[in-house]
Structures are given as structure tokens and as C-alpha cells.
N, C-alpha and C positions, 0 to 999 in steps of 0.2 A: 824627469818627473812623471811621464807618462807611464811608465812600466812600475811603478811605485804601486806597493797593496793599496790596495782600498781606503782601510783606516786611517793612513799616512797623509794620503791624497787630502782626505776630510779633515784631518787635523789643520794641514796645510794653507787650506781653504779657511779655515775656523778665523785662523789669523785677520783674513780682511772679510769676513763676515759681518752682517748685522746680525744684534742679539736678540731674540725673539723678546723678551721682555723689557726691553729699557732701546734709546737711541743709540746705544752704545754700537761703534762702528767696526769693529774686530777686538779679536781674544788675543791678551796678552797674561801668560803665564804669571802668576802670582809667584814674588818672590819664596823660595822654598825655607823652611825653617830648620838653624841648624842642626836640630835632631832627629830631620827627617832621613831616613835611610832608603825611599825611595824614589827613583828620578823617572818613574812612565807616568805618562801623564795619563787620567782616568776623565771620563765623561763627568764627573764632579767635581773637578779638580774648578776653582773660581776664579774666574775672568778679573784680572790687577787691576782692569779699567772700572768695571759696574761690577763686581764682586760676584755676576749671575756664573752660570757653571756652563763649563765649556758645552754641554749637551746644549744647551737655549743657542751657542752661535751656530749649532752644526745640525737644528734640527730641518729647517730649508733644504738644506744640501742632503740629508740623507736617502730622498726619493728620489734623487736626481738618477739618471741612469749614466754610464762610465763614462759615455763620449758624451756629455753634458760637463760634466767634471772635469775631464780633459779639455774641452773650450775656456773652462774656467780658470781651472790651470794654466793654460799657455798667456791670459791676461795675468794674471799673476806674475807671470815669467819677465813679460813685459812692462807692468808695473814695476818691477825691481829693478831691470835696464835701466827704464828711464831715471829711476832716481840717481840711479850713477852717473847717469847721462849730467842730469840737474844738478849735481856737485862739482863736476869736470867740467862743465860749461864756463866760460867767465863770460860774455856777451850776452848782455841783459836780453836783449831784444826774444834771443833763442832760447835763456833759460827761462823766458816768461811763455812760451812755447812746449818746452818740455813739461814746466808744471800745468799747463791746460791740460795735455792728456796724460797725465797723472793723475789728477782730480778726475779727468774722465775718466778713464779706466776703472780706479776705485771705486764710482759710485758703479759703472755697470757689474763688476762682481758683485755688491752690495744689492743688487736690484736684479741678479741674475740674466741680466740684458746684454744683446751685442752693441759694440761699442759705433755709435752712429755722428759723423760731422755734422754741426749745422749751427746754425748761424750767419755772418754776415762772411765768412768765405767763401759762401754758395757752396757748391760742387761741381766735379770735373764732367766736360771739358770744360775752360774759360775763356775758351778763344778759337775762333776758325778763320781760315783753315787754323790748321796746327802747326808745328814747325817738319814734325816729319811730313804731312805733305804740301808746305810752303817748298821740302826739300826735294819732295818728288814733282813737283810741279817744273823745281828749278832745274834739275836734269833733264825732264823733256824738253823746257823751253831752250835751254845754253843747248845742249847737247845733242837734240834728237837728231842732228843730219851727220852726226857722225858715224862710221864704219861700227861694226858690232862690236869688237875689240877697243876700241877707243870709248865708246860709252861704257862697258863694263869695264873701264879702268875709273871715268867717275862717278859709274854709281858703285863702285868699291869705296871710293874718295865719302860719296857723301856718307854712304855708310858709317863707316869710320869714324866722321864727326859726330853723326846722330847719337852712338854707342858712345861716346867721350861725355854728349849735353845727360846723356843718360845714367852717366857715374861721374859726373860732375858736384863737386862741395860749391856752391854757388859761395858769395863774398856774403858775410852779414848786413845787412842797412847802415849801422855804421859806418863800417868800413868803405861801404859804397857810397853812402852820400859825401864822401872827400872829393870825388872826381867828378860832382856833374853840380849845376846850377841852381835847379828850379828847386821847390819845395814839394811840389806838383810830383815831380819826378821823384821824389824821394819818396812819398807818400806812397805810388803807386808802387815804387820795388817795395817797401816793404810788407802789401799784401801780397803779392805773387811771391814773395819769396817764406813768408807763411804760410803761404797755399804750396811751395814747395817742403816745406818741412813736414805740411802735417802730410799731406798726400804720397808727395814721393820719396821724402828722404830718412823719417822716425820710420813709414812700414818695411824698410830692407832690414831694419832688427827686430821688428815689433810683427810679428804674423798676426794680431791680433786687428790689424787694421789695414785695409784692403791700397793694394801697391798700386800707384801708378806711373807708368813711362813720364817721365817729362818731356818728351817732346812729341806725346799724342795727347795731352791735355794743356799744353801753354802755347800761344801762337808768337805772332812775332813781337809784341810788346816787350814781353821775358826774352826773348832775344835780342832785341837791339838793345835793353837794356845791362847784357854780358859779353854779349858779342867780342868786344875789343878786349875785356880782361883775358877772355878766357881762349880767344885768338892769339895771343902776346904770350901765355902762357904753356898751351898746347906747343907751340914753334921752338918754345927755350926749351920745355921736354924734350920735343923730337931730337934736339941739335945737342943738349947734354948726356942721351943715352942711344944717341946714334952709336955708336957702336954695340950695343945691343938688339941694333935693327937686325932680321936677317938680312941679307946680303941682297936677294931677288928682292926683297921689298923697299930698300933704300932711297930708289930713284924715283918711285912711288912716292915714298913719306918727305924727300927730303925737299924732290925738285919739285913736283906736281902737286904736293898739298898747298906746301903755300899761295900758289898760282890761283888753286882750289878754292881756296877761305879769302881769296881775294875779290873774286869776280860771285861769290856769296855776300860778301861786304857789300858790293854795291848794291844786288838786289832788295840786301835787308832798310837798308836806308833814303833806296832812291823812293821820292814821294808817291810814285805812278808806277812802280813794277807791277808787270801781272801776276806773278806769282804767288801772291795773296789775295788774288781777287777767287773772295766763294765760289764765283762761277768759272773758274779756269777750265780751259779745256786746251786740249794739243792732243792731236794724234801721234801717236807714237809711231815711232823710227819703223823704218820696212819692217828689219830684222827681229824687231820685236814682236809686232804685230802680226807676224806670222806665228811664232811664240805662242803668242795669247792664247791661241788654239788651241793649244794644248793644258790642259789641269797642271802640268808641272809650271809652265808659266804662272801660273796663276797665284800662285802660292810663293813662287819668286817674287812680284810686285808686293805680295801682303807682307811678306818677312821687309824689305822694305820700309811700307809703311809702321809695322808695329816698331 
């Protein structure tokens, strides 16, 4: 759509416009008359909905400059998404998700506005530490007295999981209130797990609304609360397309992961770990800390962290 002439663009736009004269919320083509012999549509051609002419939805947008229009457009792009999304959903919880920004989006093209969260999910982060550095905390703390080789075999480990919580389809509220007790508990996954749809999981289609990591904005709460699913899951992966592993990586994924996500279990649940404690500190292993000197290091820890 970006490489579209100009006119096209405006037409396009016209669609979820407001109409300068009436409330009317975009231009829908007037059914054509069988004896009409022509199918371009002209700046007077009248609006199906308020019968005004398509000039009154597209007069807003014509001063617009291109990369104005192009930001407009790509909500548009994503308005359409989602409405697919909102048909293909069957789980209420998420298709009542999909239609918030739906309705969002729509008014911000209506209003020529970028598309902004708010409300009662706050905004990111919601939690600290976070899980990526509850995970870096937890590799210095298990790890730091081991040889150089031996720690960069688990902070590969954590790695790995982090980039898994990061393209992870988390379980619906539904489906997740089966397996735990409180009400409490259910309550509270179903806002984080809205705070995951609108924030981390609708912007990997939707460029119209700003991306975030899941696990530099959720801490351990959202973690202990998937923890086990998505450990039980990750492992039947590993073991049904082991042979897809490469070869050098196997002993890695097959025998040390789980060992991995094991002695993470217990950090995430024990009531007194320090690895969530805001003020954590640990000095890092010799071999690193020699490292750190250097700007390549540095940017090793940060890739890490993000």
C-alpha cells in the first residue's frame, strides 16, 4: 500500500474517514446503477452511508503530507488484521481484546491520532525486576564460580528460554483457570495476560502499536504463573523433534536443559530467592569481569538482558 499513487492512498483512507459534514464514520460506495457504464470513482461520487460525496471524507487527509498517510495507512493495514484476527478467534476473553483495538485504531484514523494504551493496564514495565534480569541475576547467582566455558554453556541455556517466553502463545484465562485454585489467581492472569496481547503479542502483526519483549516488561508473577505449562511443553518439543536438533547441540538441549529449567523452578517459586530482590547484586565471575573492560563485553550482557 505504501508504494500506491497518491489518489489510491486517499481513496483508501476515505474508507475509515470521518465525513466533514455529518458524524458519518467512513465512505462506503453507493450501490452503482444498472445503467451506469462507468466504475472510477470520482470526488462526487455519494457516500451509501450519509449520501455526502466522497470529497467531504477525504478533505482532512488531502493536506496531509505522504508519510502522514503512510502512518495512516499502515493502521488501516492493521485494522483489517485484526478484524480477521476477531473472526478466527473463538475465546471470548481474546476476541474481546481484539475488538478494543479495533475500535482503537478506528477512532485514531478518524481523529488522525497515534494509537495510544491507557487505561486500567497501565503501561510497561509492570513489574521488576523483570524476568530477563530475575534470569540474569539467576546466572550470576547458580553460576558465577564456574570456569568460563561452563557459564557460557548456561547463559546459552538461559538464553534460549528467555527467546522461547519471547515467542511464546501464552494459554487463554480460560483455559488456564482449569489448573490452579484461587479466584485471585485467575483474576490476576487475566490482566497480565491482556497486558500480554495488547503490548507483546497484537504488535508482532500490528506495526501500528509499539512492541514489547515479554520478558523485559513482565516479572515473576507472569512467570510463575506459566512456568509449568510452558516447561512441560518446551521438553515434549525438545524430545518430539530431537532429531532435528543439530547433532553438536543435542546434549545441550536434551540433557542440560532440563536440569536448566529445573534449578530455575525452584528460584521462581522459592518464597526468599534473591534473584528477585530489586537490589540484587553479585559480582561477576573473574572471567567476566575481566571482560567487562572491554565495550564488546558490554553489549554481550545487554543482548542478554533485552
Amino acid at each position: 500500500v505504501y508504494s500506491w499513487a497518491r489518489e489510491r492512498k486517499l481513496l483508501k483512507l476515505a474508507v475509515y474517514s470521518g465525513c466533514e459534514g455529518c458524524d458519518c464514520k467512513g465512505w462506503k460506495q453507493a450501490n452503482k446503477t444498472a445503467n451506469s457504464t462507468s466504475s472510477q470513482t470520482t470526488p462526487t461520487d455519494p457516500c451509501h452511508n450519509c449520501t455526502h460525496p466522497l470529497s467531504q471524507h477525504m478533505s482532512k487527509l488531502a493536506p496531509l503530507p505522504d508519510e502522514e498517510l503512510n502512518r495512516l495507512l499502515g493502521m488501516v493495514v492493521d485494522v483489517e488484521n485484526i478484524f480477521m484476527s476477531i473472526h478466527r478467534e473463538e475465546d471470548p476473553d481474546t476476541k474481546e481484546v481484539f475488538y478494543y483495538l479495533f475500535k482503537l485504531l478506528r477512532r485514531c484514523i478518524v481523529e488522525l491520532k497515534k494509537p495510544v494504551i491507557g487505561g486500567p493496564l497501565g503501561q510497561p514495565p509492570f513489574e521488576s525486576p523483570s524476568i530477563a534480569k530475575g534470569l540474569t541475576n539467576f546466572v550470576l547467582y547458580k553460576f558465577g564460580h564456574l570456569s568460563h566455558r561452563d557459564w557460557q554453556t548456561m547463559y546459552d541455556l538461559a538464553k534460549m528460554f528467555l527467546h522461547s517466553l519471547n515467542h511464546w502463545n501464552f494459554e487463554t484465562p480460560s483455559a488456564w483457570k482449569q489448573t490452579v485454585l484461587t479466584p485471585e489467581e485467575v483474576s490476576a492472569y487475566k490482566i497480565n495476560y491482556t497486558r500480554w496481547l495488547v503490548f507483546c503479542h497484537v504488535p508482532t502483526f500490528c506495526d501500528s502499536l509499539i512492541h514489547f519483549k515479554t520478558t523485559t516488561v513482565f516479572g515473576r508473577t507472569l512467570l510463575r504463573s506459566v512456568f509449568k505449562s510452558v516447561r512441560s511443553q518446551l521438553l515434549d518439543r525438545c524430545h518430539s523433534e530431537k532429531e532435528r536438533i543439530p547433532v553438536e547441540k543435542r546434549v545441550l538441549i536434551l540433557t542440560y536443559f532440563p536440569k536448566f529449567l529445573s534449578l530455575i523452578e525452584e528460584e521462581i517459586y522459592a518464597p526468599d530467592s534473591p534473584i528477585w530482590d530489586p537490589e540484587f547484586k553479585q559480582v561477576p565471575p573473574a572471567h567476566l569481569q575481566a571482560a567487562l573492560e572491554s565495550r564488546g563485553a558490554y553489549f554481550f550482557l545487554q543482548q542478554f538482558l533485552n
